[in-house]
KOLNU-668259 format. One record per atom (N, C-alpha, C): atom name; x, y, z. Coordinates in pm, 1 decimal. Example, Ala and Ser with C-alpha at 12.3 -4.5 7.8 and 13.67 -1.06 7.14 Angstrom:
BEGIN
R,at,X,Y,Z
R,N,1319.0,-569.0,780.0
R,CA,1230.0,-450.0,780.0
R,C,1320.0,-330.0,780.0
R,N,1285.0,-225.0,708.0
R,CA,1367.0,-106.0,714.0
R,C,1290.0,3.0,787.0
***
This chain:
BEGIN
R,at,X,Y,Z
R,N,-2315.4,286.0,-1600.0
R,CA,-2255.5,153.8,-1618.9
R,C,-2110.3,169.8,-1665.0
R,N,-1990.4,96.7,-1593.9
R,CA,-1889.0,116.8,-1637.5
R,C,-1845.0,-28.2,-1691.0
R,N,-1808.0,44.7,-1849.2
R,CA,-1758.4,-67.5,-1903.1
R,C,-1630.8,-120.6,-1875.8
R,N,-1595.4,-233.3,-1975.1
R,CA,-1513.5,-330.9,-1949.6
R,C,-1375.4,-271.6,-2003.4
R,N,-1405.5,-193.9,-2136.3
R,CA,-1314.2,-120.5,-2177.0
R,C,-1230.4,-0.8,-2097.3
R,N,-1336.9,87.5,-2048.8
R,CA,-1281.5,214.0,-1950.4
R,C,-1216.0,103.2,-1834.6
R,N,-1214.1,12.1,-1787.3
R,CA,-1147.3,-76.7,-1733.6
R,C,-990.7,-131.3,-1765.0
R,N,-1008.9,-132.1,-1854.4
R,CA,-872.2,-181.4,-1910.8
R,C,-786.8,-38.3,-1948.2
R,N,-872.5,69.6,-2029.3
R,CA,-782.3,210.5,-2058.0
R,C,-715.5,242.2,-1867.8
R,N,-787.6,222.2,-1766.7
R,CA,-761.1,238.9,-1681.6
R,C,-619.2,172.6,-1570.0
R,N,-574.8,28.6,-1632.5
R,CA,-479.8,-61.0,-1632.9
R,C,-404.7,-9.4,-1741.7
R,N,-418.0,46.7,-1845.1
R,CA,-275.0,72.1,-1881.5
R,C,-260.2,227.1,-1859.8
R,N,-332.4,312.1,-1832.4
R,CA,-301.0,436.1,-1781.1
R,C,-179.4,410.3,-1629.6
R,N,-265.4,283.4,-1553.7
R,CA,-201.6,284.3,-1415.9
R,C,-60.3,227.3,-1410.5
R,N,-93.6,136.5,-1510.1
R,CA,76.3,55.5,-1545.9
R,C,227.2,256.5,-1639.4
R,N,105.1,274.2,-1711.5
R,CA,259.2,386.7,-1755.9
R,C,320.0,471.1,-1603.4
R,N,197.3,471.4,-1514.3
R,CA,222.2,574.1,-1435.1
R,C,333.6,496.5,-1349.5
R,N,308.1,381.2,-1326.1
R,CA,386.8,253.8,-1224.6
R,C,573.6,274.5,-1304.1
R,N,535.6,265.9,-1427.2
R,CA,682.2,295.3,-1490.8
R,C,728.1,433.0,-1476.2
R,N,703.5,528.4,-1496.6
R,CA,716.9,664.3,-1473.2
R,C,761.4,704.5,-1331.1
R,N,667.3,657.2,-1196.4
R,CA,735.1,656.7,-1098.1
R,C,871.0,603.5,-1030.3
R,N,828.6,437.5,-1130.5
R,CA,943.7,328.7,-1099.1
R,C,1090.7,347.9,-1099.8
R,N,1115.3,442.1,-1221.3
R,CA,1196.0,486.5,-1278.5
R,C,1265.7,617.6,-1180.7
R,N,1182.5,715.3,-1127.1
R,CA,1192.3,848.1,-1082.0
R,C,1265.7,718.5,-924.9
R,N,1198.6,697.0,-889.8
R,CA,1214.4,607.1,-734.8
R,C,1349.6,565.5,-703.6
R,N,1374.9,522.0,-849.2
R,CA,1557.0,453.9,-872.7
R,C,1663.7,535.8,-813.1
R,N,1595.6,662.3,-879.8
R,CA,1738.9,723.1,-849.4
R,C,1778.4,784.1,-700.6
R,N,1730.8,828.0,-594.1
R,CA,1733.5,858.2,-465.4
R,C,1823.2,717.2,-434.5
R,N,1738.4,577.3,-498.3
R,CA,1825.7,465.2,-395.0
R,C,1949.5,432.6,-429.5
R,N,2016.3,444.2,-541.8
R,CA,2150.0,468.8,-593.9
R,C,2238.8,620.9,-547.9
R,N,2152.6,665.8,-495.5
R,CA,2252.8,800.6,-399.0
R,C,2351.1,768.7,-286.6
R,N,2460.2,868.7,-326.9
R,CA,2517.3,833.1,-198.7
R,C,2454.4,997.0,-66.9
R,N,2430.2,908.4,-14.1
R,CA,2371.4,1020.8,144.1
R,C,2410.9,987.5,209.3
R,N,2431.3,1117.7,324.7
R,CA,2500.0,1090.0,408.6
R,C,2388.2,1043.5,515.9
R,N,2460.1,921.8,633.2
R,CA,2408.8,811.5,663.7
R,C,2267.8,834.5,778.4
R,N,2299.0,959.8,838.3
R,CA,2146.4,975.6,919.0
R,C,2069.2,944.4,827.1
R,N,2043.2,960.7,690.5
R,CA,1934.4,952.0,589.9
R,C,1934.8,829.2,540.5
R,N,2012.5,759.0,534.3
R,CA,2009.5,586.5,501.7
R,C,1888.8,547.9,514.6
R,N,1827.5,579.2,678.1
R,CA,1668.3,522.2,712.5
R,C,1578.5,578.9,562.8
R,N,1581.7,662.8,527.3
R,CA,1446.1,716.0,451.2
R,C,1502.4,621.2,297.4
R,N,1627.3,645.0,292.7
R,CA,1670.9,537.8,144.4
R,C,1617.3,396.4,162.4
R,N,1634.0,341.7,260.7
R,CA,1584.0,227.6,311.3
R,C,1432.1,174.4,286.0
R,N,1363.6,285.3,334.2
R,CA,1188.4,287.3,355.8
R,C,1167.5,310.5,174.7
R,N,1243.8,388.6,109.6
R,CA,1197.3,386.2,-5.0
R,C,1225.5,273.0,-58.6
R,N,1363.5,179.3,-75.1
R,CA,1328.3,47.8,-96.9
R,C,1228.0,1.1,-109.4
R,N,1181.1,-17.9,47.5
R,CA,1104.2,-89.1,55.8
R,C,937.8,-78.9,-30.1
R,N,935.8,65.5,-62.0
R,CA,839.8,122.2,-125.7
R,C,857.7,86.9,-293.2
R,N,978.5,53.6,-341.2
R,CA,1014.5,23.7,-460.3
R,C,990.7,-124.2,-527.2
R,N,1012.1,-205.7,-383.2
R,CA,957.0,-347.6,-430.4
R,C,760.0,-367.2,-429.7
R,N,736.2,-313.8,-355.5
R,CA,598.7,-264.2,-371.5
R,C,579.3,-237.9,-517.2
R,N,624.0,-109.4,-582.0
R,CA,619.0,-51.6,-712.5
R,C,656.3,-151.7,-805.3
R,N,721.8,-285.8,-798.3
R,CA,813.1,-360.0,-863.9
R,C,626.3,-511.4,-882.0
R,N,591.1,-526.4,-779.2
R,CA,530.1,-629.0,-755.3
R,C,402.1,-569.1,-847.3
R,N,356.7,-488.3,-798.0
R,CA,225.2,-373.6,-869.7
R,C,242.4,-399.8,-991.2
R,N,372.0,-356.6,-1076.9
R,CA,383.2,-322.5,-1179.0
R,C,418.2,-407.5,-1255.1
R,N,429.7,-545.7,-1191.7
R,CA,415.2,-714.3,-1245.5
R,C,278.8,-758.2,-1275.4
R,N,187.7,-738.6,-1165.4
R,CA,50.8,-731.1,-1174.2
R,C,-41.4,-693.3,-1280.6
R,N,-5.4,-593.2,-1296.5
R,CA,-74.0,-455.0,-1394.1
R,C,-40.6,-491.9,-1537.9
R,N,116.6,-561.8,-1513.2
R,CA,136.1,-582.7,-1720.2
R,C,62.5,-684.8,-1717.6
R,N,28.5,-815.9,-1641.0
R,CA,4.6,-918.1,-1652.1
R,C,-131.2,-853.4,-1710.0
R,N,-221.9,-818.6,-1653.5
R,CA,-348.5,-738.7,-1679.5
R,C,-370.2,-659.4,-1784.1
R,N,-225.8,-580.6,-1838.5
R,CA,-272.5,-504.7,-1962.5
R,C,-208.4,-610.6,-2089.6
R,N,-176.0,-731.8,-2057.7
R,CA,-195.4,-807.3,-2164.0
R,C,-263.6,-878.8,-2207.2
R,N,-389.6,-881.6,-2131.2
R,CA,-466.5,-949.0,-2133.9
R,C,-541.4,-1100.3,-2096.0
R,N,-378.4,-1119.2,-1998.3
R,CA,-447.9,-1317.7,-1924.1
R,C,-500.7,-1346.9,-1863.2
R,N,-629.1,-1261.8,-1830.7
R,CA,-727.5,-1266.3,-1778.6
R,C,-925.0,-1266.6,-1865.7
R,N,-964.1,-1311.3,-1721.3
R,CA,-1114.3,-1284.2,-1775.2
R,C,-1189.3,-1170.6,-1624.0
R,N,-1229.3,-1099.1,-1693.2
R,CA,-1279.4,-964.8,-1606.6
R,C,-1313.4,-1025.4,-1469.5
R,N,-1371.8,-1158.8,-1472.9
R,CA,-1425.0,-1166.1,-1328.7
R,C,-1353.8,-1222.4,-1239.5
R,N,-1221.6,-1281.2,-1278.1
R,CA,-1135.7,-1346.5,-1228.7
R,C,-1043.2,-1216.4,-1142.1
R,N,-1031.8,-1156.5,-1203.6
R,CA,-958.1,-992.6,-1168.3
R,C,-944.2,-986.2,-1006.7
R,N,-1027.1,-941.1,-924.2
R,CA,-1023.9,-896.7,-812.0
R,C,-953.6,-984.3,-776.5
R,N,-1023.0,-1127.2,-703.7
R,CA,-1014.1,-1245.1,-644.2
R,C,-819.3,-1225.9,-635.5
R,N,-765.1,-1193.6,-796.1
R,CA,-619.1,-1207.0,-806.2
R,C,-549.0,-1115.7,-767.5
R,N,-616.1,-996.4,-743.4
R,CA,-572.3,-876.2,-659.6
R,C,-513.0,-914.9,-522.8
R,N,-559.0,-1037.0,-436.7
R,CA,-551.4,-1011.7,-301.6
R,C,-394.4,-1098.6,-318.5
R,N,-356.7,-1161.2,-405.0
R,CA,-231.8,-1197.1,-405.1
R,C,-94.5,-1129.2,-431.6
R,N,-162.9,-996.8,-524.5
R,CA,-86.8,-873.1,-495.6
R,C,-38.1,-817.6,-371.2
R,N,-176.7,-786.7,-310.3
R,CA,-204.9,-698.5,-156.3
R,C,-120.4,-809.5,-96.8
R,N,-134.5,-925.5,-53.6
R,CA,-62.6,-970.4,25.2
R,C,85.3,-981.9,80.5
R,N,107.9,-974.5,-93.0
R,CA,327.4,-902.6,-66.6
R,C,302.6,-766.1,-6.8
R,N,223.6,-693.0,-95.3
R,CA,241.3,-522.7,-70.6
R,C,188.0,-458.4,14.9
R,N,100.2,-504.9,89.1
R,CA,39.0,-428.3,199.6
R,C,132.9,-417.7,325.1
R,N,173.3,-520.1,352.2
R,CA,266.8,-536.0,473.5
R,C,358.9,-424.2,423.9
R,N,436.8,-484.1,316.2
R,CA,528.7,-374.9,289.6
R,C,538.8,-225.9,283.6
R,N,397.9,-202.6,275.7
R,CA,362.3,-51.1,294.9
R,C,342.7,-16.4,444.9
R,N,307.5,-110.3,493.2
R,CA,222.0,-78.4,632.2
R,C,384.2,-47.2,727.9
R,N,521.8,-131.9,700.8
R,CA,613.3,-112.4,767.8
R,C,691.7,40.4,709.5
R,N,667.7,23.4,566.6
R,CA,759.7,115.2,530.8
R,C,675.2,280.6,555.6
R,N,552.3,268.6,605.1
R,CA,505.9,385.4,667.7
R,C,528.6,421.5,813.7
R,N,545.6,277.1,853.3
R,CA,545.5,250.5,1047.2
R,C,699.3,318.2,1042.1
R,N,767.0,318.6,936.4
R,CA,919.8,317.2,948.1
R,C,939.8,470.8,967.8
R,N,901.3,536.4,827.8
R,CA,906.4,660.1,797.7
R,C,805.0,771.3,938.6
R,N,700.2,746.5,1024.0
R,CA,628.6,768.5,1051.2
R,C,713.0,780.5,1205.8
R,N,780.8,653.9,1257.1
R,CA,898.8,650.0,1395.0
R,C,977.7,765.8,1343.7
R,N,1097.3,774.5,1210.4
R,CA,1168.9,862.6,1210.0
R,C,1143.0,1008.1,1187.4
R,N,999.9,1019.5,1181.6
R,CA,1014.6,1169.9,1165.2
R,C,978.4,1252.3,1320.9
R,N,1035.2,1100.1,1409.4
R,CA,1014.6,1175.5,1586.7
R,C,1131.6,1157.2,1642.6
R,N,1199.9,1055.5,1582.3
R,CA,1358.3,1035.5,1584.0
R,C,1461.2,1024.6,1435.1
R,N,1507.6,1140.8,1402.8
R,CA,1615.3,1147.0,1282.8
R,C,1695.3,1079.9,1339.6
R,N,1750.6,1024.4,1446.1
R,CA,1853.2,923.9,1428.5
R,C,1816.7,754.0,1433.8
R,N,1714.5,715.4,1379.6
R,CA,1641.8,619.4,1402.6
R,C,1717.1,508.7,1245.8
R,N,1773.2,360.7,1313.2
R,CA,1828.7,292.9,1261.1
R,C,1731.2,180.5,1190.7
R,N,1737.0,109.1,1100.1
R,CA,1629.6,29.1,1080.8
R,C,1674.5,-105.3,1133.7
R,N,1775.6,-133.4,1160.8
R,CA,1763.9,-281.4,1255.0
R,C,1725.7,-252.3,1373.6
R,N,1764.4,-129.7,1443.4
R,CA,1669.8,-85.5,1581.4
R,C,1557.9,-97.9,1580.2
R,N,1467.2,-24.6,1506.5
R,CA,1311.2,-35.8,1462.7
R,C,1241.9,-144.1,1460.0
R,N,1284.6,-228.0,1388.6
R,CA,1306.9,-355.3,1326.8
R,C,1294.6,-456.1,1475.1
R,N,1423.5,-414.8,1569.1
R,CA,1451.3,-523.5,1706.5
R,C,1345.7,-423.5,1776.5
R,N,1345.6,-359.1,1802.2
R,CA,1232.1,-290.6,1898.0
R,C,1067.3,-293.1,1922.1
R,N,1062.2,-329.2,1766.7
R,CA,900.1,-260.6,1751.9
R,C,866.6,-417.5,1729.1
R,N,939.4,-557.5,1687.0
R,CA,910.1,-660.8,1620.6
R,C,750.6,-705.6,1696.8
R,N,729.1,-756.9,1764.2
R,CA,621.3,-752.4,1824.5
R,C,515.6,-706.2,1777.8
R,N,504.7,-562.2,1767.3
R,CA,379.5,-492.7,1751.8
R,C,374.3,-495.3,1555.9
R,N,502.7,-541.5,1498.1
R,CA,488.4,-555.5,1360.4
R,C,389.0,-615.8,1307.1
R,N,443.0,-787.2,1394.5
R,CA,413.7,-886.1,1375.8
R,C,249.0,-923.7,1380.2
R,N,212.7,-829.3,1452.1
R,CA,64.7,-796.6,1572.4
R,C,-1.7,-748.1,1395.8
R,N,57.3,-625.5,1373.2
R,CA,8.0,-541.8,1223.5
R,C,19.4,-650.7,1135.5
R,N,110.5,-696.8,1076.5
R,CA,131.2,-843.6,966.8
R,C,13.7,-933.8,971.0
R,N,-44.5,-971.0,1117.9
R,CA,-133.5,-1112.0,1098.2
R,C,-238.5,-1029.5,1115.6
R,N,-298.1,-893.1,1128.2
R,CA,-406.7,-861.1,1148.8
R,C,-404.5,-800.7,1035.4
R,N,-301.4,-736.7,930.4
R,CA,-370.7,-716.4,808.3
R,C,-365.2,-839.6,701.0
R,N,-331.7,-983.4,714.7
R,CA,-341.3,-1080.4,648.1
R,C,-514.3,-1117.8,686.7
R,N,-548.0,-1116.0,796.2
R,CA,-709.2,-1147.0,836.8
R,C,-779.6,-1038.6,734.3
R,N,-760.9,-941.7,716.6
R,CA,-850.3,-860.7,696.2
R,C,-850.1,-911.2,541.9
R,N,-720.4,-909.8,509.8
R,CA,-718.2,-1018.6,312.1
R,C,-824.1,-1086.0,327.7
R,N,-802.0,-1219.2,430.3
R,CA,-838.1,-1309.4,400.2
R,C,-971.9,-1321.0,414.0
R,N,-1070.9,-1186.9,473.2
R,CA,-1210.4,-1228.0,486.3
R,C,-1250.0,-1109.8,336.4
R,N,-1143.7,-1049.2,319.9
R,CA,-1158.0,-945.6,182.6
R,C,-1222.4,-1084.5,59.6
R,N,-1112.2,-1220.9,65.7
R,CA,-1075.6,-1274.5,-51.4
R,C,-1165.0,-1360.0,-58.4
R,N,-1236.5,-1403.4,86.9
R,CA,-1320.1,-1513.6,109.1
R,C,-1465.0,-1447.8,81.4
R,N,-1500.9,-1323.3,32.8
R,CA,-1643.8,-1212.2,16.3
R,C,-1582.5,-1223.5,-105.7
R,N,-1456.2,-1179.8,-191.9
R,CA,-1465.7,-1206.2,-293.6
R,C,-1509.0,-1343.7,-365.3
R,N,-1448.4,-1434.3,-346.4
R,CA,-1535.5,-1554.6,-379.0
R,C,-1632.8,-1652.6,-386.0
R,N,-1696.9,-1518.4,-302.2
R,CA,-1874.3,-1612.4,-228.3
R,C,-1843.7,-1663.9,-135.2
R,N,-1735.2,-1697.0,-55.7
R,CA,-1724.3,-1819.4,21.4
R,C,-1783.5,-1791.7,119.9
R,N,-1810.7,-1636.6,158.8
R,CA,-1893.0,-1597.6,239.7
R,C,-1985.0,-1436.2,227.1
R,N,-2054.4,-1383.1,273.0
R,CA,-2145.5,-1283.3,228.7
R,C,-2038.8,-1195.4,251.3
R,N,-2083.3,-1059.5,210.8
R,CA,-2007.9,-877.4,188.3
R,C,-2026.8,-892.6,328.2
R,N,-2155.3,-864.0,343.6
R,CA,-2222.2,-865.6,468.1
R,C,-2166.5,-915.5,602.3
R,N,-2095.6,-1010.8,590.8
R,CA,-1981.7,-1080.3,675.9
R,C,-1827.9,-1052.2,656.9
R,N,-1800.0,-1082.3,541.4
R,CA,-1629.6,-1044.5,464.6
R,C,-1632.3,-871.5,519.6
R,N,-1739.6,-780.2,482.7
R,CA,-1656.5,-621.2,476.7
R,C,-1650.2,-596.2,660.5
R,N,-1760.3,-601.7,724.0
R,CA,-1734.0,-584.7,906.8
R,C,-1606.8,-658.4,974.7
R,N,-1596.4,-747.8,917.8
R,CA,-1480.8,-830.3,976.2
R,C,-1326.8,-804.1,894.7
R,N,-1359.1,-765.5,777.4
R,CA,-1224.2,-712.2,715.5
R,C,-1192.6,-533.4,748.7
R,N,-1310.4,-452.5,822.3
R,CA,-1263.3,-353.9,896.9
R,C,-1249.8,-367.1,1034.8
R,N,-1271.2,-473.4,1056.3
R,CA,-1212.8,-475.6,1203.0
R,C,-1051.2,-526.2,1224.4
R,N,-992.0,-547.6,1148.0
R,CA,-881.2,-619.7,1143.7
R,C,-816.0,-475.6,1073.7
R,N,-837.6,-413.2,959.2
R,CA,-848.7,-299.8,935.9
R,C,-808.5,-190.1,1003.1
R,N,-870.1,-189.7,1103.3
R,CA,-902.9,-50.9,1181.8
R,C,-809.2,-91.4,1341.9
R,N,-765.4,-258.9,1400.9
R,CA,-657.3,-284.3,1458.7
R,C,-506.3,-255.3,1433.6
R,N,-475.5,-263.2,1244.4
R,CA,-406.4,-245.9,1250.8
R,C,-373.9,-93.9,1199.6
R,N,-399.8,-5.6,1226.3
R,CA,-406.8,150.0,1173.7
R,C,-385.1,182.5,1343.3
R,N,-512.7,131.7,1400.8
R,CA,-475.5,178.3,1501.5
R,C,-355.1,159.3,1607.7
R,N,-301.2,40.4,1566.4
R,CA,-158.7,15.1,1652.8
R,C,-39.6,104.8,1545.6
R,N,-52.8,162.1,1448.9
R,CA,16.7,215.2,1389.1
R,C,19.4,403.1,1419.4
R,N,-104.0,429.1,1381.9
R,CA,-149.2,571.7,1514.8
R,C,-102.2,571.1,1663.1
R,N,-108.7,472.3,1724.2
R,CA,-51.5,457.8,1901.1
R,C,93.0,498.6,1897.9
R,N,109.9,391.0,1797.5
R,CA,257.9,371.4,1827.5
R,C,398.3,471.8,1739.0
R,N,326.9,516.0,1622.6
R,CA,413.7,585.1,1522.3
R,C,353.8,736.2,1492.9
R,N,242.7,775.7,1486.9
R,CA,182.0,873.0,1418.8
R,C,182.0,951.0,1491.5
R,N,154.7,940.1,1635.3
R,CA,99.8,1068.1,1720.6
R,C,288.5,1088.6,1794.2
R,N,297.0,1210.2,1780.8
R,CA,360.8,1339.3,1861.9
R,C,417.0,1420.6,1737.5
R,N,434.3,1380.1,1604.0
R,CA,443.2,1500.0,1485.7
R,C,315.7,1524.7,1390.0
R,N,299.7,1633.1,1361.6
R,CA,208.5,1669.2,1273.2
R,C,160.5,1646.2,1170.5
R,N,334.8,1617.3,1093.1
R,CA,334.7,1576.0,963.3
R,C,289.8,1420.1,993.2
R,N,289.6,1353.8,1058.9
R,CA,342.4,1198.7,1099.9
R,C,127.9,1210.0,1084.9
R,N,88.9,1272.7,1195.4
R,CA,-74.9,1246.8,1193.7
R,C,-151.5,1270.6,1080.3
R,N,-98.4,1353.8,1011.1
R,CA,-158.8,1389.1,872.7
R,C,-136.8,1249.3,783.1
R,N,-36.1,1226.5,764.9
R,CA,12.4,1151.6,703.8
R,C,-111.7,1019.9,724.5
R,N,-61.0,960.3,811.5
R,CA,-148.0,843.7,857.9
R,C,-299.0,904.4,858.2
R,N,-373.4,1000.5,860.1
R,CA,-495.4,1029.5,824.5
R,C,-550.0,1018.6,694.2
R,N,-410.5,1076.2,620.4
R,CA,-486.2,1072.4,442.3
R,C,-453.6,897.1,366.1
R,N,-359.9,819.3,453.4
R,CA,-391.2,668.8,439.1
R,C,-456.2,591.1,442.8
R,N,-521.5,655.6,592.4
R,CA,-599.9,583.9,666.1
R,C,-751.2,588.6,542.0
R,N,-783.3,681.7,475.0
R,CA,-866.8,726.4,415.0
R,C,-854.5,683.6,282.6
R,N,-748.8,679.6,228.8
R,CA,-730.3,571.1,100.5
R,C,-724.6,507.1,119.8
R,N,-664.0,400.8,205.1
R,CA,-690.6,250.0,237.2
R,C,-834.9,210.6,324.8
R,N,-930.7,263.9,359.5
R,CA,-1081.4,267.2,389.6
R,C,-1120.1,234.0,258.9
R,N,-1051.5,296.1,129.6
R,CA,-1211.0,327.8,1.5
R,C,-1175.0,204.8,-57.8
R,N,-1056.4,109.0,-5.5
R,CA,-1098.0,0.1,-95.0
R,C,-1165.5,-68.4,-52.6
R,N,-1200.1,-86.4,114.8
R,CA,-1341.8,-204.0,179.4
R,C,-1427.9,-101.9,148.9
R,N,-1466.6,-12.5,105.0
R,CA,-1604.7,41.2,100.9
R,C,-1609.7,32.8,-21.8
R,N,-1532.7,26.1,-175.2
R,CA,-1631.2,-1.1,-314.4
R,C,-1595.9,-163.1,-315.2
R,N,-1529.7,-245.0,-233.2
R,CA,-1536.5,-353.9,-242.4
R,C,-1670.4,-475.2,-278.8
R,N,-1794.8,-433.4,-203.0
R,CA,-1965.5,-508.5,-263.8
R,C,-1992.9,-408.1,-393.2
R,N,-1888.2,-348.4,-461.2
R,CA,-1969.2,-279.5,-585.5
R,C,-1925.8,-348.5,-671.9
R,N,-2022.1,-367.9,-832.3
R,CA,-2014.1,-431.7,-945.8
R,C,-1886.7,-462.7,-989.0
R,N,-1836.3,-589.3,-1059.7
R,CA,-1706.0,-606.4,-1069.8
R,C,-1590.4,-514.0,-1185.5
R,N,-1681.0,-457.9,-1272.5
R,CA,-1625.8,-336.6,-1304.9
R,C,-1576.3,-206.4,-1247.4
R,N,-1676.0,-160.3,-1224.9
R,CA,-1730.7,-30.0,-1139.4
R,C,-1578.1,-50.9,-1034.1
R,N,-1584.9,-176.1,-919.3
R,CA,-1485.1,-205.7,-826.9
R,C,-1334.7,-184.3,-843.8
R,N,-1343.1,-267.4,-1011.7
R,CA,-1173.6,-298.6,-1031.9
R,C,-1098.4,-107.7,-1095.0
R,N,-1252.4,-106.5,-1158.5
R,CA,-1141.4,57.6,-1180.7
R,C,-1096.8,147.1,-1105.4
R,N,-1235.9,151.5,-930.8
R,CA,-1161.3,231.9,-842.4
R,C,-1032.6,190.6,-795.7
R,N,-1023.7,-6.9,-752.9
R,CA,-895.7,-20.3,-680.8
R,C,-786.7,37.8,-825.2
R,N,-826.6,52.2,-999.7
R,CA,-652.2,93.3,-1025.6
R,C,-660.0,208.4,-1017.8
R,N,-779.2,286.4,-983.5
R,CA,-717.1,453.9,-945.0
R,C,-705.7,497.9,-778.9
R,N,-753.1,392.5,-721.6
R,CA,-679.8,380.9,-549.4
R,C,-546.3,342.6,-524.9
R,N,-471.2,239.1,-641.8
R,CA,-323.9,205.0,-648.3
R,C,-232.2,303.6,-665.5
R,N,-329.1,433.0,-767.6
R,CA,-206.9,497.6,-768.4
R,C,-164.3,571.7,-703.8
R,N,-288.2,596.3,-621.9
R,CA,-289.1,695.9,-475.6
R,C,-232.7,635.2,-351.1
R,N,-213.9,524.6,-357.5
R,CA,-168.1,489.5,-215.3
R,C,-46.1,382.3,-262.5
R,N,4.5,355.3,-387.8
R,CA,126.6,338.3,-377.2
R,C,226.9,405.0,-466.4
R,N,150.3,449.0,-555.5
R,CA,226.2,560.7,-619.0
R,C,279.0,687.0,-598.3
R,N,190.4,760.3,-543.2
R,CA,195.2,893.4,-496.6
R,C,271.1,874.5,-350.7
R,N,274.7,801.5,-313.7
R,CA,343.8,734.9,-197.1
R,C,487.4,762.3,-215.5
R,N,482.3,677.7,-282.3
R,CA,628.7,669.4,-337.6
R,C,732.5,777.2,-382.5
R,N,633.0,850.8,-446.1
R,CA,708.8,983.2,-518.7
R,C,718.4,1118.2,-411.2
R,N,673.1,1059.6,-271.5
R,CA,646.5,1144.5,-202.2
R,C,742.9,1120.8,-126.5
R,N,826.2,948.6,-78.4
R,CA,957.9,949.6,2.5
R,C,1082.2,998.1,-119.5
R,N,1086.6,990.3,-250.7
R,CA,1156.2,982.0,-318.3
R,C,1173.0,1180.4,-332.8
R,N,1047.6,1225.3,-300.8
R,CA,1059.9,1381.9,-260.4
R,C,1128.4,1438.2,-154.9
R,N,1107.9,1383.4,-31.1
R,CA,1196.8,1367.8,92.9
R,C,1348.3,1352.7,105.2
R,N,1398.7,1217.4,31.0
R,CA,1509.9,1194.0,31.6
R,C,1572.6,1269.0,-56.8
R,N,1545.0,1376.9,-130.3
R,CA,1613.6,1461.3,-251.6
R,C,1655.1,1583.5,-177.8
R,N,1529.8,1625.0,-152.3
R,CA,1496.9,1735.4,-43.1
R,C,1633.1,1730.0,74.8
R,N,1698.9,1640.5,100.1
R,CA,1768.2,1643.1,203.7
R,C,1948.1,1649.4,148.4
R,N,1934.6,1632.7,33.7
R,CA,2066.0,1655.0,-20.8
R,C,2096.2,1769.1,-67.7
***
């Protein structure tokens, strides 16, 4: 049985780590680089407002204005800024490591379409996530239909970005696999649930993060 407490030690463990990264993240985007690398300064941005939104979330939570069961349900209003934002700023990083001269308003005018395609098919997958969270409809219904929307948009992201580098398929494999474990402890107890998603946050936007902010250093 996981308590309510190891719950909360777990929100402020995830919030120091959110500051610790937040902080490390800063400094790459205040660099001056030279401009082929702009794209990866860019994608980390975008990875920073992510870290910025999270880490709004998380204090709200380690101060306590909540009631435990209310928790999840308020999660999906998180995910909803930050998922997209991850999902491009991987689609981003994932194009340039097959083209180093890859611009982000190019990307941006080129790919808009198939973005847009990823955007409303991972908002479906929220929205049958948020609608199982609130009873409004069974697990049983909410989790099949929130991996099918799921698994559309991974897979237009594999088609289109992941496959012809190595690093690029790996990459999108060990995502693909952290972003799976949150629809699969999603029908578990509302404890048990909320502590995996704050030790799944830090894996898939934290470690994330410190991983373009590794890249863009690496290149100076």
């Amino acid at each position: 049985m996981v308590s309510a407490e190891l719950v909360k030690k777990s929100v402020y463990l995830s919030l120091v780590i959110q500051v610790i990264t937040g902080v490390i993240q800063l400094y790459p985007i205040f660099l001056d680089i030279p401009d082929k690398y702009k794209i990866l300064q860019q994608t980390l941005g975008l990875e920073t407002v992510v870290q910025f939104v999270e880490a709004s979330f998380y204090a709200w939570l380690a101060y306590g204005i909540y009631k435990m069961k209310d928790v999840t349900a308020n999660r999906y209003f998180d995910w909803a800024i930050t998922t997209p934002l991850m999902l491009l700023s991987t689609s981003i990083y994932l194009e340039y490591l097959k083209n180093k001269d890859l611009k982000l308003t190019e990307f941006l005018e080129d790919n808009k379409n198939t973005i847009i395609k990823i955007f409303i098919s991972n908002l479906l997958m929220l929205l049958f996530g948020y609608l199982g969270e609130i009873k409004y409809i069974s697990y049983f219904i909410a989790v099949p239909l929130g991996f099918l929307f799921f698994g559309y948009s991974f897979y237009k992201i594999y088609k289109n970005w992941a496959l012809g580098t190595k690093e690029g398929e790996n990459l999108f494999y060990v995502l693909f696999f952290i972003w799976s474990l949150y629809g699969v402890v999603s029908p578990l107890s509302t404890n048990l649930k909320n502590l995996c998603y704050n030790i799944l946050d830090i894996f898939s936007k934290n470690f994330y993060g410190l991983f373009l902010t590794y890249k863009i250093i690496k290149k100076i």
